[in-house]
C-alpha positions in Angstrom: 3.7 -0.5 -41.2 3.2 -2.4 -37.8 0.3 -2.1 -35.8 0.6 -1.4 -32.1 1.2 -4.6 -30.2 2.0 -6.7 -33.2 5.5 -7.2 -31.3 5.0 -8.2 -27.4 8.8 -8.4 -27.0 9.2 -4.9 -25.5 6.9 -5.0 -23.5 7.3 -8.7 -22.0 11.0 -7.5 -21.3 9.8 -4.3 -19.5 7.8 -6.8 -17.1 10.7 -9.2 -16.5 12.5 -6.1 -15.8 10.3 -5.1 -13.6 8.5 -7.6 -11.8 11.5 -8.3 -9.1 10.6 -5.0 -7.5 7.0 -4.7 -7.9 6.3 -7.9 -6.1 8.0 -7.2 -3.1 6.7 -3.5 -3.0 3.0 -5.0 -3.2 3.5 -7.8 -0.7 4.7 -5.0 1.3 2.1 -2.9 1.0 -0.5 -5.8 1.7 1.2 -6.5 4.9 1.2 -2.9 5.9 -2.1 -2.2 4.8 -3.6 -5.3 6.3 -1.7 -4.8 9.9 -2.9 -0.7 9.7 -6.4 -2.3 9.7 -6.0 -4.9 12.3 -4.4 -2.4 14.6 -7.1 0.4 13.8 -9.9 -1.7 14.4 -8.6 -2.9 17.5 -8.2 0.2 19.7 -10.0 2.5 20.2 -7.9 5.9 20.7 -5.8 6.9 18.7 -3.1 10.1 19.0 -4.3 12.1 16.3 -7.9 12.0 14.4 -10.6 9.4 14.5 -11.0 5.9 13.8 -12.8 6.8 10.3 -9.8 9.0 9.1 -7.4 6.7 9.7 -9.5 4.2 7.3 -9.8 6.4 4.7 -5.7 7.5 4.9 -4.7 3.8 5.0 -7.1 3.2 2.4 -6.3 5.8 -0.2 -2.4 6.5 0.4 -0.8 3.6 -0.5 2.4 2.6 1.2 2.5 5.8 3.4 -1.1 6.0 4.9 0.0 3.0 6.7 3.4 4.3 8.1 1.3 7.1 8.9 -1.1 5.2 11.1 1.8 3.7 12.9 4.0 6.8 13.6 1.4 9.7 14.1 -2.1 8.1 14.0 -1.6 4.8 16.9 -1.8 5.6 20.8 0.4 3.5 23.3 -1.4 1.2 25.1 
């Protein structure tokens, strides 16, 4: 009988597998999250809620609290 993990194969091919798409999907959640903030913390009015929601929402919902901010959340200048 094997114990778990005796054989790292399967799971180092899962990664491989894997990796092309997570990478991009984090860098572009970086950018996005990191251009929410910016953005947020450089106006001051925003269309809908406050400047501490929109921290939270970016903060907590990856990917989409950003898109979010941008559609619904930022005010034109």
């Amino acid at each position: 009988m094997e114990s778990i993990g005796s054989n790292p194969a399967p799971l180092y091919d899962l990664l491989v597998s894997v990796l092309p798409v997570l990478v991009p999907l984090a860098l572009i959640q970086i950018v996005l999250l990191v251009s929410a903030l910016v953005s947020i913390f450089r106006h001051t009015s925003y269309k809908v809620g406050t400047r501490i929601l929109w921290v939270v929402v970016v903060l907590l919902v990856n990917i989409i609290g950003p898109i979010l901010y941008f559609v619904l959340g930022r005010a034109e200048e």
